[in-house]
C-alpha positions, 0 to 999 in steps of 0.5 A, spaced: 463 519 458 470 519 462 473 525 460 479 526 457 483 530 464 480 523 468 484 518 463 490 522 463 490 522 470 489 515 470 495 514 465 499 518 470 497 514 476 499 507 472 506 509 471 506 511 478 504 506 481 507 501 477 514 505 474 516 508 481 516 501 484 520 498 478 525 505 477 526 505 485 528 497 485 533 498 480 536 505 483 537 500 490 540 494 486 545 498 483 548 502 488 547 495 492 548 490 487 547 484 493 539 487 495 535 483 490 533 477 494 531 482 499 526 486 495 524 479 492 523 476 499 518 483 501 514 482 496 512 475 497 511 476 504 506 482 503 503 477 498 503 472 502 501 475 509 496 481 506 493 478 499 493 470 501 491 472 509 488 478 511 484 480 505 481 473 505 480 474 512 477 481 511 472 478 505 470 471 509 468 477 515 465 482 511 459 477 509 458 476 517 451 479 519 455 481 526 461 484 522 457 488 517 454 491 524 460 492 527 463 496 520 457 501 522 461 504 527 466 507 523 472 508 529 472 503 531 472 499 525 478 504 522 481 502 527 480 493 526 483 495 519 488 499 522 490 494 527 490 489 522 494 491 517 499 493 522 499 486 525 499 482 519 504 487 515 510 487 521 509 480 523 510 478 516 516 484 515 519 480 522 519 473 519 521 475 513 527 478 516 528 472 522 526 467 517 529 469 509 534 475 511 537 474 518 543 474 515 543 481 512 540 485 517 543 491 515 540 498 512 541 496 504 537 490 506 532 493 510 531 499 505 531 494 500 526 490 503 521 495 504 522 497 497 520 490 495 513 490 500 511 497 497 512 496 490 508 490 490 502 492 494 503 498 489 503 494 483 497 490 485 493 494 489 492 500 485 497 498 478 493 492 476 486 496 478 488 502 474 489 499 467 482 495 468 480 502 469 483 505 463 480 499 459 474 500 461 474 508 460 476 507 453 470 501 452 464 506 456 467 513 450 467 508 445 459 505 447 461 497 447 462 496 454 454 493 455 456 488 450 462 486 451 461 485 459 453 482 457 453 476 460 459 476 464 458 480 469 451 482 472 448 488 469 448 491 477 456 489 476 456 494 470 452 500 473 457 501 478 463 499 473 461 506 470 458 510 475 465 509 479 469 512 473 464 518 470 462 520 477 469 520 481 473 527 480 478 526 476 482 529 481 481 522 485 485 518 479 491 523 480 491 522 487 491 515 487 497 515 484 502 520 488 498 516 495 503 511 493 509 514 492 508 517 499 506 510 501 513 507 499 516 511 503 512 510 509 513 502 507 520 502 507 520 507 514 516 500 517 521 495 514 528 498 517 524 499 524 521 492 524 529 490 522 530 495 528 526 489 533 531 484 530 538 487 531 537 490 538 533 483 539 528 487 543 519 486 540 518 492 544 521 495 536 516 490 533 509 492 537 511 500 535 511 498 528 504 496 528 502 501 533 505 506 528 502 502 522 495 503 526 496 511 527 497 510 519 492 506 516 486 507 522 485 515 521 485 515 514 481 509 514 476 512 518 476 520 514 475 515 508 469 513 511 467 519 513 467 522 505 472 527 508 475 532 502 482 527 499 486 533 499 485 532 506 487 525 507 492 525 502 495 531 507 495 526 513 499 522 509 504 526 505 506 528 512 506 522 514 511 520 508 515 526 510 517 524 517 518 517 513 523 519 509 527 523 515 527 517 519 530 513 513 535 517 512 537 518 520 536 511 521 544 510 522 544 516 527 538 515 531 541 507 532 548 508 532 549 502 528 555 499 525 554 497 518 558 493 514 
């Protein structure tokens, strides 16, 4: 049986994962009515460049007997998922920008694009999965989960299906979703400084923002590996969301920049 606590958790992640994003769309199209292509255009690119790119990249890799060794080193490992991320990520939010938004390299739209980046790799990340997770918690509670899935999925597929909703405490379907709120702002952090690199005309802004996406995801990463407590993770990146918001709201000050 999934408990009662472990399925509300997991309600409390859904809207936070999916009704955050949307709320803070709405919030920054109405008090800069002209965003909206902007967070359109951060949401393809991180579909293109992370779900179309580097996930398929990371899954052809992982069925390599060379790479399933190097993945047993788990720091060197966190780090090649961290630099990946980072560079795949930046890179795209760099194009994204030079190609589609050179014309509103502005604060309102690099706020915007991050919202659009963070609130699609949400919604699709941990949104989507969690409304399957609550599908299946009320389906394993009410004993029809064998029989609906007979057939479809292999009986293995099954076991780990409920294995993983009534063995995780409840606690880490709670965190998911606050990890996502964190992760927004950090997202958005990312894209102003990426918009940095195209304003000034200097990479030197691009290289930091996947060095810092790097830092980010390649400690959390490697914890995760390690079976480290996830109140120790989700600290690490609490901390790092709260440096996030500080930058966003000086960005201004810290490049003297003149906006329209």
């Amino acid at each position: 049986m999934v408990s009662n606590l472990k399925i509300i958790f997991m309600c409390i992640t859904l809207i936070l994962s999916l009704g955050f994003p949307v709320l803070l769309a709405v919030v920054v199209v109405k008090k800069h009515s002209v965003v909206l292509k902007s967070i359109l255009i951060g949401a393809l690119v991180f579909f293109i460049f992370q779900i179309v790119l580097r996930i398929p990249m990371l899954q052809i890799l992982s069925k390599q007997s060379y790479f399933v060794e190097f993945s047993k080193h788990y720091l060197m490992y966190s780090i090649f998922l961290g630099l990946t991320a980072g560079i795949f990520k930046e890179v795209g939010r760099y194009i994204g920008f030079k190609g589609f938004l050179k014309d509103r390299l502005n604060y309102k739209n690099g706020l915007a694009y991050g919202v659009g980046h963070g609130g699609i790799e949400s919604i699709l990340i941990v949104g989507l999965s969690y409304i399957n997770n609550i599908v299946y918690a009320f389906l394993i509670n009410f004993g029809i989960l064998d029989v609906l899935l007979k057939g479809k999925v292999s009986p293995d597929m099954i076991r780990a299906i409920k294995s993983a909703l009534v063995e995780t405490p409840a606690s880490a379907f709670l965190l998911a979703g606050f990890e996502r709120v964190f992760t927004m702002a950090i997202q958005i952090a990312l894209s102003l400084l990426v918009l940095v690199a195209l304003k000034k005309g200097k990479l030197f802004y691009l290289v930091l923002a996947i060095l810092l996406h790097t830092i980010i995801d390649a400690p959390a990463a490697y914890m995760s590996l390690l079976k480290v407590n996830m109140f120790a993770i989700e600290l690490v990146v609490l901390l790092w969301a709260v440096l996030s918001l500080v930058y966003i709201m000086r960005w201004k000050d810290i490049y003297k920049m003149q906006e329209s």
